[in-house]
C-alpha positions as CSV (number, residue, x, y, z in Angstrom):
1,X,118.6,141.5,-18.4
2,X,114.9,142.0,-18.5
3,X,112.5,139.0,-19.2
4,X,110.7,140.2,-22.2
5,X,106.7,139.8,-21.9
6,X,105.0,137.6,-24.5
7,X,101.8,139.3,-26.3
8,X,98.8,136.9,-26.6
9,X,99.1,137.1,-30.1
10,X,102.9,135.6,-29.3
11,X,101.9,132.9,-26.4
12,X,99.0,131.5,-28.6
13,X,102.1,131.2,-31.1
14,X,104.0,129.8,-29.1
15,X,101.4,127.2,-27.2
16,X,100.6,126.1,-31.2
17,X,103.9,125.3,-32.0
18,X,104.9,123.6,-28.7
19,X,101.6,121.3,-28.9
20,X,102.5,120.2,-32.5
21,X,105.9,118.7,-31.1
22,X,108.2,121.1,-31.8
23,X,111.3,121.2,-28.7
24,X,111.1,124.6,-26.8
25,X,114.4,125.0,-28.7
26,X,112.9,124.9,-31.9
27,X,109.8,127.9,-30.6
28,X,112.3,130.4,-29.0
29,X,114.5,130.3,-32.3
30,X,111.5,131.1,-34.0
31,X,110.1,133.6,-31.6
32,X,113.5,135.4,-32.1
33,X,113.2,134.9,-35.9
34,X,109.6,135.6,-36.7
35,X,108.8,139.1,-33.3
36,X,112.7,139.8,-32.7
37,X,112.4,138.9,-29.1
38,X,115.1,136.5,-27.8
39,X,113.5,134.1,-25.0
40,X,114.8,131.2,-23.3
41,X,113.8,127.4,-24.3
42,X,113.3,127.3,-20.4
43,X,111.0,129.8,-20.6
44,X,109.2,128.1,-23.9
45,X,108.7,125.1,-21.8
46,X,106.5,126.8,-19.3
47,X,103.8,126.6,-21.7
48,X,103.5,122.7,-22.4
49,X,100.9,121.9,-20.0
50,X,102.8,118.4,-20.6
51,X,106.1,119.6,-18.7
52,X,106.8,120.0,-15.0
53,X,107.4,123.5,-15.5
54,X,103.9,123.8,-17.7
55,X,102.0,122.8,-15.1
56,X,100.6,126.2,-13.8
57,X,99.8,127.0,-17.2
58,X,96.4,129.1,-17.4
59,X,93.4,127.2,-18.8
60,X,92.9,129.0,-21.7
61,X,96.4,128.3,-22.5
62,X,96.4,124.5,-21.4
63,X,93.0,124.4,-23.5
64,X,94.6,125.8,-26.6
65,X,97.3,123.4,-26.5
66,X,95.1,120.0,-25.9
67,X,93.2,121.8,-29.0
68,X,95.9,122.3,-31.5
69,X,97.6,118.9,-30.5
70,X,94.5,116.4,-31.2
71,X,93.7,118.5,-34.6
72,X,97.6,117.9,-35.4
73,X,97.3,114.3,-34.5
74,X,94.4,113.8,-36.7
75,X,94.9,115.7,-39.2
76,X,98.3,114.8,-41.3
77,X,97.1,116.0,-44.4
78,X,98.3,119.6,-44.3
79,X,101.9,118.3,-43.4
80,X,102.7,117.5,-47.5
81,X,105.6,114.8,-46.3
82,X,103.1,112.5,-45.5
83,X,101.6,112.3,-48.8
84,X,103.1,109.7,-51.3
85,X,103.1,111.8,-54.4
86,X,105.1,114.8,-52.4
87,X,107.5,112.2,-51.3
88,X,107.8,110.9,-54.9
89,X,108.2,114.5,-56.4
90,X,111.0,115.0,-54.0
91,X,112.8,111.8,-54.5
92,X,112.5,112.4,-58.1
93,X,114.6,116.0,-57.9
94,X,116.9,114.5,-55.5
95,X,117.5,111.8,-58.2
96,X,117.8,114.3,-61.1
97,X,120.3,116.6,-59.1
98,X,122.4,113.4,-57.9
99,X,122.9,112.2,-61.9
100,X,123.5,115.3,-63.1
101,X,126.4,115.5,-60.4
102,X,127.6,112.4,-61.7
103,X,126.5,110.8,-57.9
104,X,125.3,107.4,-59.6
105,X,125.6,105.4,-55.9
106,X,123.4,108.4,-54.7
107,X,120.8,108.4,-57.7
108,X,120.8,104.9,-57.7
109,X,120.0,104.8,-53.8
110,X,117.5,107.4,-54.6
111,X,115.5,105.2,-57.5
112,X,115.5,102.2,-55.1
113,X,113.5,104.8,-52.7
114,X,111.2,105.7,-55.0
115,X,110.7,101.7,-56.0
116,X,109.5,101.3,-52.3
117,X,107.7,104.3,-52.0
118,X,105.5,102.7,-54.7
119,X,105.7,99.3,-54.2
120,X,104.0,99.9,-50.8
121,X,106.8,99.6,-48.8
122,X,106.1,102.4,-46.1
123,X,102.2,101.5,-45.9
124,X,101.2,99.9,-42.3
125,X,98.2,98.1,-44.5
126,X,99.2,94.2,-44.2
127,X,96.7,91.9,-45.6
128,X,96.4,88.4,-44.5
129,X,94.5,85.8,-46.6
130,X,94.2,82.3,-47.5
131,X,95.1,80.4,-50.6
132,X,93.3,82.7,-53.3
133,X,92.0,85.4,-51.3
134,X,89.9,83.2,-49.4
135,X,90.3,83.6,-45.1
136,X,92.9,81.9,-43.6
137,X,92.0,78.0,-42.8
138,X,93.4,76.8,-39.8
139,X,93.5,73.3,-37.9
140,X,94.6,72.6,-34.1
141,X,96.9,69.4,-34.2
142,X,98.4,67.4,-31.0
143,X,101.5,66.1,-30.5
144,X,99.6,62.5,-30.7
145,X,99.1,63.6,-34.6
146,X,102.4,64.4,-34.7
147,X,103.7,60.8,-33.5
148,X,100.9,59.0,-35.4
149,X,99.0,58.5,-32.7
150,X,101.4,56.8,-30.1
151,X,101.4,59.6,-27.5
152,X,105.6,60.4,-27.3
């Protein structure tokens, strides 16, 4: 069988997708699905620059990729999961669809979801404060104030 030859158009595809985490798996299904060409995930993996078999990869193509994978890592808001009212929208057709299936354990899982969602749940924000807002007071004891002074 003859190794089909990528287009530019079709390795800048394919060094996008690879740099934005999806497995070589994942590319060469979609290489067959979106040009008709059936490659290997071995052959996918040649052009992650972060792979043994990626490490000849030409510069323009290792530059793409470092490109495309710090714009991806800094920039979640085009992936609409990570925003709290898409999740919510979701949950609430899941929930919808599960009552009207009768699924009550499932809608009810589904409403305890959406209670966390909202209630902050999923949120890496912690805030620590004192007693009314105020910072955190703190005191360093010893063990002598611990035994009233007698040192055991």
């Amino acid at each position: 069988m003859a190794r089909e030859r990528l287009t530019p158009d079709q390795q800048t595809y394919v060094v996008q997708a690879l740099a934005c985490f999806d497995s070589p798996s994942t590319v060469a299904a979609a290489v067959k699905k979106d040009f008709g060409l059936v490659v290997s995930p071995q052959s996918m993996e040649a052009y992650d620059p972060t792979k043994r078999s990626g490490a000849k990869l030409a510069k323009k193509w290792r530059a793409l990729f470092h490109e495309t994978r710090k714009a991806f890592l800094e920039d979640t808001s085009a992936i609409g999961i990570s925003h709290r009212a898409v999740r919510l929208r979701a949950l609430q057709r899941m929930a919808d669809k599960a009552e009207a299936q009768g699924n009550m354990v499932l809608a009810s899982s589904l409403l305890e979801q959406a209670a966390k969602e909202t209630g902050g749940s999923y949120t890496n924000r912690r805030e620590v404060g004192g007693l009314g807002g105020g910072p955190v007071q703190h005191e360093v004891r010893t063990l002598s104030d611990f035994y009233g002074g007698k040192g055991e």
